[in-house]
N, C-alpha and C positions, 0 to 999 in steps of 0.2 A: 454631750450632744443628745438633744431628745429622737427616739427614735421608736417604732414599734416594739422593736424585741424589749426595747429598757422599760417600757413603760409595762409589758406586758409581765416582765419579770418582775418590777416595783407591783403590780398588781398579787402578783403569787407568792412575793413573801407579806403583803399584810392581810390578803385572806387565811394564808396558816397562821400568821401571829394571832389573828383574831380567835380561828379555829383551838387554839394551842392556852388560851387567856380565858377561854371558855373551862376549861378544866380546874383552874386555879380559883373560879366561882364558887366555892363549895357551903357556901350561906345556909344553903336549905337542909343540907344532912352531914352526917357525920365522916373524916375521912383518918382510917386508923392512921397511915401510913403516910405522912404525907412527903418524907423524904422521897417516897419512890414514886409517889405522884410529880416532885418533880424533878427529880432523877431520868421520869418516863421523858415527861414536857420538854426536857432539854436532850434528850436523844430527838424525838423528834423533828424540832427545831431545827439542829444540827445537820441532819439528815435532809431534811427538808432543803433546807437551804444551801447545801452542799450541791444536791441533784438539779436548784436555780442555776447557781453560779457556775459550777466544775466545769470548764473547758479544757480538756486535753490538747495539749501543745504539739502532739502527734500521734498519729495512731488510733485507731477506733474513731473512725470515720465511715457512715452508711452512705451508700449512693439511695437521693432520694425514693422511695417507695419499697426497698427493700426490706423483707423481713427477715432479712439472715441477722446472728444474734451476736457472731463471733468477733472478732477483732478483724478490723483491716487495713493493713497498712500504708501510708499513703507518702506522699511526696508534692513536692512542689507545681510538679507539672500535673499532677491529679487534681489539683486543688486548683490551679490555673485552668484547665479545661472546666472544671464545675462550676466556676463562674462565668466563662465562657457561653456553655449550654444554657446557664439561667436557672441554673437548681441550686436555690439556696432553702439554707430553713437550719431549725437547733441541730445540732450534732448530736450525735450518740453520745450514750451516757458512758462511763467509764464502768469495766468490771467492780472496781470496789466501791462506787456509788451503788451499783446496784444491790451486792450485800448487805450495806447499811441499810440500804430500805426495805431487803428483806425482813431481814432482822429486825426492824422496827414493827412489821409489819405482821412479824411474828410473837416478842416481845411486849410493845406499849398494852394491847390491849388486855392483855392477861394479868400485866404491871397495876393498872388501873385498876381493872375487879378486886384482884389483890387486897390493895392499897385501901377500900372504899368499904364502908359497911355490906353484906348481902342485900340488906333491903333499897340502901339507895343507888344500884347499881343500874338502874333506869332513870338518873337525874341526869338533866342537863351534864352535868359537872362533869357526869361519869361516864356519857355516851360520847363527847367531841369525838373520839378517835373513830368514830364512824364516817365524819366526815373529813377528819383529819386524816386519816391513812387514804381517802377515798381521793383527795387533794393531792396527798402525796404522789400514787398511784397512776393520776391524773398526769402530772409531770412527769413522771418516768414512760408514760405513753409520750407522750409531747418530745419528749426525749429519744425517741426510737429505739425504744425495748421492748417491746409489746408483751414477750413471753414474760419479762421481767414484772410486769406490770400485774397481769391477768394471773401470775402466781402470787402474786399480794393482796390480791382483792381475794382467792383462796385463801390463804391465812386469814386475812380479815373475817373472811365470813364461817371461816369454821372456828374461832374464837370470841365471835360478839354473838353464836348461835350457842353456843357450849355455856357463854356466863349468862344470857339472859335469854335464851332461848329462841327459838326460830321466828315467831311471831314477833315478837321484842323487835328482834335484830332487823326485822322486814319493813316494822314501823315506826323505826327511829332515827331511817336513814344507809342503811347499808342498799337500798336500792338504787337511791339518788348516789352514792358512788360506785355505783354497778354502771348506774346509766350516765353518771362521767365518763368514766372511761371507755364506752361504748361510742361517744360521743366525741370525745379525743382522738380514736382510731381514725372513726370515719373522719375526721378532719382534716386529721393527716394524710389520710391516702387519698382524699380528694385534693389535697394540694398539694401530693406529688403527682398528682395526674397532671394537675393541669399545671404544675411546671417542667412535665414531659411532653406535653401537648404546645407549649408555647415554644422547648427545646427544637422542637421537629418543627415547627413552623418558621423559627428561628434559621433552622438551617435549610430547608428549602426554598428562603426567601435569598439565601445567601448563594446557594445554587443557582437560582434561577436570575440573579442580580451578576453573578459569574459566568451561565451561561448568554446573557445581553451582553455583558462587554466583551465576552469572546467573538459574538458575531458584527460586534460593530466595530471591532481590529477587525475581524476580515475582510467586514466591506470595505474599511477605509485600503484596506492591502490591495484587495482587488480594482478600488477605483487607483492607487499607484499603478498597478499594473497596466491595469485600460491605458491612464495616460502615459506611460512608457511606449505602450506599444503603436498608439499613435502617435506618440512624435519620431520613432522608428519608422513603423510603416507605412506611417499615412503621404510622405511624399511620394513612397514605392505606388501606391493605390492609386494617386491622383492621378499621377503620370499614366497609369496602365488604362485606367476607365478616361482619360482625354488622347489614349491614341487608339481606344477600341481593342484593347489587351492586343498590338501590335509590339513588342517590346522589344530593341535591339539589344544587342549582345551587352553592352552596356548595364540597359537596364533591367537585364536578367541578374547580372551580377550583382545588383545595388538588390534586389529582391532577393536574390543568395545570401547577402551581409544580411539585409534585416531579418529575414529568418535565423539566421544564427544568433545574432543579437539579442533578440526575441530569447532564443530558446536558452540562453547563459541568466539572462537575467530571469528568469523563473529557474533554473535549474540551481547553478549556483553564485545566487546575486553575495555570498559572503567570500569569494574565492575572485571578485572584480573588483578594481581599481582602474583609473585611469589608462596606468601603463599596461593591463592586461587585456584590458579591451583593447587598444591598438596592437597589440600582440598579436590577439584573437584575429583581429580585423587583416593584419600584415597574413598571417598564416593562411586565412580561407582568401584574401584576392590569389595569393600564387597558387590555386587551386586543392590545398587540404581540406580533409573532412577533420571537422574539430568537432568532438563530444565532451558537454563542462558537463559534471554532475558532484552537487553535495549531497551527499548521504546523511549530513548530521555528525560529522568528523567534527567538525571547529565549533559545534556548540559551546557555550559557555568561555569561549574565547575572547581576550579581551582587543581592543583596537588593535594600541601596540603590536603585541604578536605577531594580529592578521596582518600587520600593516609590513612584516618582516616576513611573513610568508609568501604572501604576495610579490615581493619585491623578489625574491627567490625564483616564482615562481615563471611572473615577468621576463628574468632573465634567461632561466631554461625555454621557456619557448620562443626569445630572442636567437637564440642558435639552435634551434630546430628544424630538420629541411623532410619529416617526414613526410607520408603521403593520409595517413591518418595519424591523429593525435588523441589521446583519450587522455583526460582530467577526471582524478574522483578524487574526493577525500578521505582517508585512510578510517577505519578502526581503532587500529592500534596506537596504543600508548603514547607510542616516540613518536610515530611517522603522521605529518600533518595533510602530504599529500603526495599522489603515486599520479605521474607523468609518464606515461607510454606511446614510443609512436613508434607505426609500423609503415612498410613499403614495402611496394610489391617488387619480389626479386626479377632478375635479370632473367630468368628460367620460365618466369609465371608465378603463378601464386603460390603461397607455402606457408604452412604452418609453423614451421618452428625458426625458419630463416631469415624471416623479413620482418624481425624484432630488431629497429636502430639507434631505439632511443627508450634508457628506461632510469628514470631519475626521481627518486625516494625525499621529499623535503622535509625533514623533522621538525619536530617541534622545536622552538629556543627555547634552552635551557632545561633540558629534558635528557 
């Protein structure tokens, strides 16, 4: 599959092959040594082409725009988030790529002078590795080594200044791969910029797309709720504003239900079913105060369950003849819901006496 990166890599290995072919030109002057001319050529190459290809299968992996140099070690879900956020780009280069390129970086040119008569040590033939190490160098920026990089273009230049001097070395190209990889850096850290700037736009578009559907489940919760409570207590309402809030004893009581009604299904609409709401309803007409309240007990509960807790819960306040009742949903582990009901003793009222009813409903299968 054609893609940037392939083509980009097909473009970097035939500018060094080019770079590397330039040396084996040696037409115009003399070259003593030429095993180690390409002895050099093929370290290079080697090198080169190593620091294109080498992908490590684990491990030594930069998060982008970092300049830490060290290894670090990664995982599945590291590598899953990074494409997540939108930071992609070449990997780090492997510690023993880097050596090789030292090494080459250290080696070719000195190989080369070597190798070549004194005098034709400013030929073509004899300079490539100005821009060959400068290529090299190039990629191992490209590669996120930066130190790795900037200590080779060190070598390069204290070794093409030493064979043919500082002037030479200035105007045959050790500038133009200075200013490679000057050019490399800045490339790279401008495109992990702005694939940290897209990262964070990324993700506060996903914020702010998470906080819209959070408010549009609430309004829809809220417009249930509205219609809940009018079809509750909108006959209570009508009846009261068409007798001039005159209400008999009657219709106090049907305005007692709806407010309790009211207040279960906002408290704990996961602790109602059919048979609990008539429960509810049987316990406040003979005159109880009933308190439902979910705490977030039965989160993450499935139907089933509730649909067994309920049914429990139904029947305990089927035989309940308290004069208050309080429903909560437990904390704890086992207990899915705590039933209390109190009445006022025979004496008056008390604290610890007119506890009649206290019934713990666990969880199933817990």
């Amino acid at each position: 599959m054609i893609s940037v990166k392939n083509v980009l890599m097909l473009l970097a290995v035939a500018f060094t092959a080019y770079l590397a072919a330039r040396g084996l030109w040696w037409t115009t002057g003399e070259v003593r040594q030429p095993l180690i001319v390409v002895a050099a050529l093929a370290l290079y190459l080697v090198t080169t082409w190593l620091c294109v290809f080498w992908e490590p299968t684990s491990g030594y992996v930069l998060a982008a725009g970092s300049d830490d140099e060290g290894p670090r070690e990664t995982s599945a879900d590291v590598r899953t988030q990074t494409a997540i956020d939108g930071i992609r780009g070449p990997r780090s280069l492997p510690p023993a790529a880097q050596v090789l390129a030292l090494a080459c970086a250290a080696i070719v040119p000195t190989a080369i002078a070597l190798a070549v008569d004194p005098g034709d040590r400013t030929e073509p033939f004899a300079t490539w590795y100005l821009g060959g190490i400068g290529a090299l160098m190039t990629i191992v920026m490209v590669r996120r080594r930066p130190w790795t990089a900037w200590s080779g273009i060190v070598l390069l230049t204290i070794a093409s200044m030493a064979w043919m001097g500082p002037l030479g070395a200035l105007s045959l190209g050790l500038v133009g791969s200075v200013v490679w990889v000057a050019c490399a850096q800045l490339l790279v850290l401008s495109m992990d910029r702005a694939a940290r700037d897209t990262s964070r736009l990324t993700r506060l578009q996903r914020a702010a797309s998470a906080w819209q559907t959070s408010q549009v489940v609430r309004q829809r919760e809220r417009r249930v709720q509205v219609q809940k409570a009018l079809a509750v207590a909108g006959p209570v309402l009508t009846r009261t504003v068409a007798h001039g809030g005159h209400l008999t004893d009657a219709d106090r009581l049907e305005a007692r239900l709806a407010e309790g009604r009211l207040r279960d299904e906002m408290r704990g609409p996961r602790l109602l079913d059919d048979d609990v709401r008539a429960e509810l309803e049987r316990a406040r007409r003979r005159g109880a105060n009933v308190t439902v309240l979910d705490e977030g007990g039965l989160d993450g509960v499935d139907d089933e369950t509730l649909s067994v807790i309920r049914a429990q819960l139904a029947e305990t306040l089927r035989s309940a003849s308290s004069d208050r009742l309080y429903i909560r949903t437990s904390p704890d582990e086992r207990i899915a819901v705590t039933v209390v009901g109190r009445s006022m003793s025979v004496g008056g009222p008390s604290d610890e006496d007119n506890v009649d009813l206290w019934r713990e409903i666990p969880h199933p299968g817990r």
